[in-house]
C-alpha positions in Angstrom: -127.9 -37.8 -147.8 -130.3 -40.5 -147.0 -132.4 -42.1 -149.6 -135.4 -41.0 -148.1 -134.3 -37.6 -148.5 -133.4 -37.8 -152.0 -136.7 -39.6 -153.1 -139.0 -36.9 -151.3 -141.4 -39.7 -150.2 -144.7 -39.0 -149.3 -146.9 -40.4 -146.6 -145.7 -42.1 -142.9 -142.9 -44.8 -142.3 -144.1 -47.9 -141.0 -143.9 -48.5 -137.4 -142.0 -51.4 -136.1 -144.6 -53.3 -135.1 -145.8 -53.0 -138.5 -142.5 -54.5 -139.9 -142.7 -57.5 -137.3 -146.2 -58.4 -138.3 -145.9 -58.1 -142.1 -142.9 -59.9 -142.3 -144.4 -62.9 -140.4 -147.2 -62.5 -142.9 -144.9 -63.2 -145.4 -143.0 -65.9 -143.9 -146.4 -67.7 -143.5 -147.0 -68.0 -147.1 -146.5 -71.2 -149.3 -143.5 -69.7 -150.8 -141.7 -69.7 -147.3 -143.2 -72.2 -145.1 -143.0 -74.8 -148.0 -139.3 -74.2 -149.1 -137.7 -73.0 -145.7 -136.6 -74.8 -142.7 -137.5 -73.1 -139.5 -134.5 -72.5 -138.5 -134.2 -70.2 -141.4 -137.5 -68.5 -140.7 -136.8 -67.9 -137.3 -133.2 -66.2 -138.1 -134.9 -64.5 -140.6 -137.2 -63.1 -137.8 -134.8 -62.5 -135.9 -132.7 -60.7 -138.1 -136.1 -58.3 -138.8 -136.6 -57.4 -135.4 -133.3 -57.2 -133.8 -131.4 -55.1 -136.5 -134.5 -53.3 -138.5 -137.7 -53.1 -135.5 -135.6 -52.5 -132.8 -133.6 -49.7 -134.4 -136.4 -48.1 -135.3 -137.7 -48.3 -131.8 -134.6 -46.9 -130.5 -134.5 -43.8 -132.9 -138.7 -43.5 -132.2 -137.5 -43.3 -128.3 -134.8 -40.9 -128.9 -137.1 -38.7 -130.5 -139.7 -39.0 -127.2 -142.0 -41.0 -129.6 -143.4 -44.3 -128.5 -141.3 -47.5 -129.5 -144.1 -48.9 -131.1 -142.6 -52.7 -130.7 -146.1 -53.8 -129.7 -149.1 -53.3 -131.2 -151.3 -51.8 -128.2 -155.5 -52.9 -128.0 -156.2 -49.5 -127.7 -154.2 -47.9 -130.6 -156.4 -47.1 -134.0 -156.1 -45.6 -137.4 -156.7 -42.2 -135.4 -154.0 -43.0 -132.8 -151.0 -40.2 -133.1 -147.9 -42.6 -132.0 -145.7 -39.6 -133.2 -145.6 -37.8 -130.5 -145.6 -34.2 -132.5 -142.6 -35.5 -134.1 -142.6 -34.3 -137.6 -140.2 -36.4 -139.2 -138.4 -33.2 -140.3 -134.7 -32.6 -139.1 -133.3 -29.5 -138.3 -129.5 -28.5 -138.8 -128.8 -29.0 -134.8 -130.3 -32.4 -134.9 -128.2 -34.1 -136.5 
């Protein structure tokens, strides 16, 4: 059983785009930029979006839901990047 499955968490998942641009937000800070090389950083950024973004991507395209690596101009709060997908699996889905 996943662990969002046994939490019962409410409210959407991030998209991956969403992952890409808060964790250069955080890399940007003091804490990082002051104590880290950029070699680090960048394998740290790297690490982000090739194993946790693009995964996500790939599931989100699997589903027939947008991959959502890019932030688009024209997306907004009101944008619907699910597709109809409701998150919820049934027992041939798996």
């Amino acid at each position: 059983m996943s662990s969002q499955a046994s939490t019962g968490r409410a409210g959407r998942s991030l998209l991956p785009f969403e992952i890409i641009e808060i964790t250069d937000k955080e890399l940007e800070t003091p804490r990082f930029a002051n104590e880290c090389t950029e070699t680090y950083l960048n394998a740290v950024r790297k690490f982000i979006y090739d194993r946790v973004a693009c995964r996500i991507a790939e599931n989100r395209k699997s589903c027939s839901m947008f991959e959502a690596l890019e932030r688009e101009d024209e997306w907004d709060a009101e944008t619907d990047l699910t597709m109809g997908a409701t998150g919820k699996y049934t027992s041939d889905a798996r």
